[in-house]
C-alpha positions in Angstrom: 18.3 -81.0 -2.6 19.2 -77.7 -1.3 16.4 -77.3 1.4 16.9 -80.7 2.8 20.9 -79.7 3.0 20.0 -77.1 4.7 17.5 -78.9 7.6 20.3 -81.6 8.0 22.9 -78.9 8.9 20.4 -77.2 11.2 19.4 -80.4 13.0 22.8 -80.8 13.7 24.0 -77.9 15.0 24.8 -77.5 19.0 21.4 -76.9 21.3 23.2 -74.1 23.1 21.8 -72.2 25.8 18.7 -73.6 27.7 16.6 -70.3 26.5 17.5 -71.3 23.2 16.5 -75.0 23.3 13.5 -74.0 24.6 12.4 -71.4 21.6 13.9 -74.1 19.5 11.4 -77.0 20.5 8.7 -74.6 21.1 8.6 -73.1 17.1 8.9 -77.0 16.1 6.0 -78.1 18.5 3.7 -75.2 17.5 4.3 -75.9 13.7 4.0 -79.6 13.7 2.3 -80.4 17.0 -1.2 -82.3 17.5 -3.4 -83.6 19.9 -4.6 -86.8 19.4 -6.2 -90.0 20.8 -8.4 -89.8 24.0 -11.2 -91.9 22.1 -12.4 -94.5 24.6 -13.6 -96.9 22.0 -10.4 -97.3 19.9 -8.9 -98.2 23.2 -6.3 -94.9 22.4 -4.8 -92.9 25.3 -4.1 -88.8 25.1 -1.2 -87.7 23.4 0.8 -84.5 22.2 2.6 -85.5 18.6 5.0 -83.7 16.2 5.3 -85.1 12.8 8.1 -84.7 10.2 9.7 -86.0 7.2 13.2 -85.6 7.5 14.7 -88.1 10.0 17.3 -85.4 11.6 14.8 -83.3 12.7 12.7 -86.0 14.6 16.1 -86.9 15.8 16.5 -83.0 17.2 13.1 -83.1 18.5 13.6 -86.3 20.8 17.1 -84.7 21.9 15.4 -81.3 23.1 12.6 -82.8 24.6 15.1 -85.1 26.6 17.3 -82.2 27.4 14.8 -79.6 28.4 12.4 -81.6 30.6 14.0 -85.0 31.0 11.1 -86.5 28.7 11.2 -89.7 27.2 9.0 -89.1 24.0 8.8 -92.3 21.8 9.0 -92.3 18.0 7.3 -94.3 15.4 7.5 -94.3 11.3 4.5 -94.1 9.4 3.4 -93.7 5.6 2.8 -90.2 3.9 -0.4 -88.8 2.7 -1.4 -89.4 -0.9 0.7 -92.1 -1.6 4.2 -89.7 -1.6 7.6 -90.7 -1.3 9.4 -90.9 2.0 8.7 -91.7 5.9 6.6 -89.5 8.5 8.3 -89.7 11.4 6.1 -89.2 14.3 7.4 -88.4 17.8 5.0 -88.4 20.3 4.6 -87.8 24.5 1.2 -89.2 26.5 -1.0 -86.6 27.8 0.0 -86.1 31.6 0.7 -83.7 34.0 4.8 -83.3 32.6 3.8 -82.8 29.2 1.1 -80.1 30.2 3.8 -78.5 32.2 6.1 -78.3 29.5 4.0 -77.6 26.9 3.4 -74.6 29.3 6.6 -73.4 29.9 7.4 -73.2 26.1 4.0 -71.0 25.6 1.8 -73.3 24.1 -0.8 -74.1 26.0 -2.7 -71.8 28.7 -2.1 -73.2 32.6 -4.6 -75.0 33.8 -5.9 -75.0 37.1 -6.3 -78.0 39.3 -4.7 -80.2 36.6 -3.2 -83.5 38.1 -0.9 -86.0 36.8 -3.9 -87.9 36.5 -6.7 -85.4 34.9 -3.8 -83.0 33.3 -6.7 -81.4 32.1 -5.7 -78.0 30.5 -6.6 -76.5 27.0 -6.2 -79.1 23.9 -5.9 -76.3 21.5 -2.5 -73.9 21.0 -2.2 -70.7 20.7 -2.3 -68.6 17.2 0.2 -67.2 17.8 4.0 -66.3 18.9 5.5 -67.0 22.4 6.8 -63.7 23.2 7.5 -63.9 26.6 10.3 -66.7 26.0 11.8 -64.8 22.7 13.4 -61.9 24.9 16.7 -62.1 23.7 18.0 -62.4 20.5 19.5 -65.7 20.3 16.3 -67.1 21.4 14.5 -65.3 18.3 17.4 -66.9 16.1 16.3 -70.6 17.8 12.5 -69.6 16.7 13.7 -68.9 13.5 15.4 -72.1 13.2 12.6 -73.8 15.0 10.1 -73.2 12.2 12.0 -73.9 9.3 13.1 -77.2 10.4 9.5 -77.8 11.1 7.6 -76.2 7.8 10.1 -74.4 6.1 11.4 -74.5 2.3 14.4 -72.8 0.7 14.8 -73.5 -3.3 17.7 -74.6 -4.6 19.5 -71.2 -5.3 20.8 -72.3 -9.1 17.1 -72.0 -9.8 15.8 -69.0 -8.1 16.2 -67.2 -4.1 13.2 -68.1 -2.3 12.8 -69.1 1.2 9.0 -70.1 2.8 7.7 -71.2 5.9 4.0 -72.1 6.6 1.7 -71.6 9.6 -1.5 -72.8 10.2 -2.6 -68.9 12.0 -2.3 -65.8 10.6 -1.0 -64.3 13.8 1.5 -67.2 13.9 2.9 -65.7 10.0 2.7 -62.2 11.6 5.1 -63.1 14.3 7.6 -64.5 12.4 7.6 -62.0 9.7 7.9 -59.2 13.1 11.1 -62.0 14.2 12.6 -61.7 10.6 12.4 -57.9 10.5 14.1 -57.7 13.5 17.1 -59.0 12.1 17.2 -57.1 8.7 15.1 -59.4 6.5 11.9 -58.3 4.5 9.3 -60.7 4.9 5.9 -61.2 3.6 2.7 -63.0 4.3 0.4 -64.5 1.7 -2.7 -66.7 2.1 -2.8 -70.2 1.2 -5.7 -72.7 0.9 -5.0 -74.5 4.6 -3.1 -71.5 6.4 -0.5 -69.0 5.5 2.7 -68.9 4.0 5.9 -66.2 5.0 8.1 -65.9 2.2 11.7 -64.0 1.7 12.5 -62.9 -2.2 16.1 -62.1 -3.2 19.7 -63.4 -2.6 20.3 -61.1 0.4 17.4 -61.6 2.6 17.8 -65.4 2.2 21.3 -65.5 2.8 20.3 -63.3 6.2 17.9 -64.9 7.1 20.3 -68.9 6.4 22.8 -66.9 8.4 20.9 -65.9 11.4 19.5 -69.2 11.7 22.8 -70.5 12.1 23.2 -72.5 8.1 26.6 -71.4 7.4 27.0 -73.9 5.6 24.5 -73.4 3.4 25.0 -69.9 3.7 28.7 -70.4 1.5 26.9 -72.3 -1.0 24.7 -69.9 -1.5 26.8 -67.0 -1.9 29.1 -69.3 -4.3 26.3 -69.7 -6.3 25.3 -66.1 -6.5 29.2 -65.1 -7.7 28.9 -67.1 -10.4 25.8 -66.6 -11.3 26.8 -62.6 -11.8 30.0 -63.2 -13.2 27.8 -65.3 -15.9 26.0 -62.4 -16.0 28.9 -60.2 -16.5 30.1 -62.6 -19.3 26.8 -62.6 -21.0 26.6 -58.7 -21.3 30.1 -58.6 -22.5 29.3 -61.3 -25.3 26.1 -59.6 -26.4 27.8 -56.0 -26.2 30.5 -57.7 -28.1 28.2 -59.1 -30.9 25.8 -56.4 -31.1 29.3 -54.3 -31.9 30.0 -56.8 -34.1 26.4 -56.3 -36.1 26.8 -52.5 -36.1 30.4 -52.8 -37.7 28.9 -55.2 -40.6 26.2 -53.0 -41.1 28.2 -49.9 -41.7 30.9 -52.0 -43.8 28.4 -53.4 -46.2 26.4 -49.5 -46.1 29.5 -48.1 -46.9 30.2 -50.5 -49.7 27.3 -49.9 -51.5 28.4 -45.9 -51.4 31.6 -46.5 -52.8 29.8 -49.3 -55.6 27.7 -46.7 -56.7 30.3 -43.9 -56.7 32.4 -45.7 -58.8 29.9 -46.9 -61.0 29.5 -43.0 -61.7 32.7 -41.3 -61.3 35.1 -43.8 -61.8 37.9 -44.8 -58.8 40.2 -42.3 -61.2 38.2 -39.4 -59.8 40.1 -40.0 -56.2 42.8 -38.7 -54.8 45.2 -41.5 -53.5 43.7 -41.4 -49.8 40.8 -41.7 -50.6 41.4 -44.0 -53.4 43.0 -46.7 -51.0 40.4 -46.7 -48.7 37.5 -47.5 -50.8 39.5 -50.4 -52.7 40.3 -51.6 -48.9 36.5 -51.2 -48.1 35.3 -52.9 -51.4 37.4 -55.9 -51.0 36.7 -55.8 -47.1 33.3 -55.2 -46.2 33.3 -56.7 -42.3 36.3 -55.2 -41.7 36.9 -52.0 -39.0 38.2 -49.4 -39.6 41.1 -49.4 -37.9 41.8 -52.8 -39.2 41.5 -51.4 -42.5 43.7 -48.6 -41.7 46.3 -51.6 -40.5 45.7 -52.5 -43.8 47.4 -49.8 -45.5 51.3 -49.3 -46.2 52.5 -47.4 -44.0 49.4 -48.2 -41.6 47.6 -45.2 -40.8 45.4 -45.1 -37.0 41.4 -45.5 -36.7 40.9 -41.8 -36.4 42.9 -41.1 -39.7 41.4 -44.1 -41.4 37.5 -43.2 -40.1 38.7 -39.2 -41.5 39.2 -40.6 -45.2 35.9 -42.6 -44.7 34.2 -39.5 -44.0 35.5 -37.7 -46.8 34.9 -40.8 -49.4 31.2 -40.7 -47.9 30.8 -37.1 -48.1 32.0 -37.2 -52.0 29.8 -40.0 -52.7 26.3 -38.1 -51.6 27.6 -35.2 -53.1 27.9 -37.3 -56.4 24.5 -38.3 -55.7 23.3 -35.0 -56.1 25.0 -34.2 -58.9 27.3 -32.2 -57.7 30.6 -34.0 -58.0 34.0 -32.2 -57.7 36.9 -32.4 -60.3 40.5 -33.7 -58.3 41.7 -30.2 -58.6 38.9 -29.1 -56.2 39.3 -32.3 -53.5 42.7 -31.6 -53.4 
């Protein structure tokens, strides 16, 4: 599948700079992290937990997180929702002062004052929306970028359609991104959804942009393979139906033409022509489909299209004219 190709060769790519890892873990944490626990009677402690279905992404997650703030987050496999196919992968760090702290640093959370190791304290909600103050260069936008596909994004398989998605759970949060994207050349749009928003990119270029500043080069090849041969199919396509639609009109004048000469003959007799015009309607009678300039091949010596399509004119003109009546003698056609 084209979208999970595409979060395996982003998950692997180098962390990079420090500012980068840190935009990085801070798009995946906003788009997949929770609070949970803290209820005294299930005996569960405080925790901050991303959740994701593809395995090289937890991976990535655990590797920032160590790098960044020396964090050992612990990671556990549990069932999907509704009975679907596949592992959630959850990866998870207790509630404590270092988490707070780090959460901070990547924009997440508001500081909190007087928060100890013990009572970390601090707010258990995230913000709505982008972490600005951390995105002040341009590679670290490209790690937000990254960050949030590899968290909630989709890109369909490119033999079907080009569409790339990513969903938020805050409006301001689609806003962001879509003011991230633009900055880089890519038109993207925001659209409600039932449970949050979704920011979408139409149309082989803006994808391909928006693979390529992600850092999916990969993918980004594939892509543009794809689109080649889709327009030289394209290409092929118009030259076949041009083709066959020239085909059509050529039958359509033989067999109209046909019926002229038929019905001239039938009146005047193929006597009545002189010898150029003679040959060309027995060619035409006995070759309906034919073109002219195969049936001015036809003749001995051959003659070109533009003589051959001349005598057909003539015959034509001579036929209507015997239509009306008004048919000429040889003397006067010659």
């Amino acid at each position: 599948m084209f979208s999970i190709m595409t979060k395996d060769e982003l998950a692997r790519l180098a962390t990079g700079e420090r500012c980068c890892m840190l935009a990085e873990l801070s798009a995946v944490a906003r788009m997949r992290g929770r609070f949970a626990g803290g209820r005294r009677a299930a005996g569960e402690a405080q925790r901050f937990e991303m959740a994701t279905e593809n395995a090289a992404v937890a991976r990535r997650i655990v590797s920032l997180a160590r790098d960044l703030f020396d964090l050992r987050p612990q990671a556990k496999t549990a069932r999907r929702k509704g009975g679907a196919p596949g592992n959630l992968y959850v990866v998870w760090l207790p509630w404590d002062e270092t988490t707070r702290a780090a959460l901070e640093e990547m924009g997440l959370v508001l500081p909190a004052r007087g928060a100890t190791r013990q009572s970390p304290g601090g707010r258990r909600a995230m913000r709505a929306g982008v972490p600005w103050r951390i995105l002040s260069r341009q590679c670290c936008r490209r790690a937000y970028l990254r960050g949030t596909f590899l968290a909630r994004g989709y890109v369909q398989n490119p033999e079907k359609a080009y569409h790339m998605e990513i969903v938020t759970d805050a409006e301001p949060l689609a806003c962001g991104i879509v003011r991230i994207a633009a900055s880089f050349g890519v038109a993207a749009r925001v659209t409600g959804r039932r449970r949050g928003f979704m920011v979408y990119v139409k149309g082989g270029d803006d994808v391909a942009q928006l693979l390529r500043v992600m850092g999916a080069c990969a993918s980004v090849i594939t892509l543009e393979s794809v689109r080649v041969m889709r327009g030289v199919r394209g290409d092929v396509n118009r030259a076949v139906n041009c083709d066959t639609a020239n085909v059509a009109k050529t039958v359509d004048a033989g067999l109209v033409q046909t019926e002229i000469i038929r019905d001239f003959v039938a009146r005047a007799g193929m006597g009545s022509l002189p010898r150029g015009l003679h040959e060309i309607a027995e060619l035409r009678l006995a070759h309906p489909e034919a073109t002219l300039k195969e049936l001015g091949e036809m003749l001995a010596p051959p003659i070109t299209k533009s003589a051959a399509n001349h005598r057909m004119r003539r015959l034509l003109d001579l036929a209507r004219r015997a239509e009306t009546k008004e048919i000429l003698t040889p003397a006067r056609i010659l």
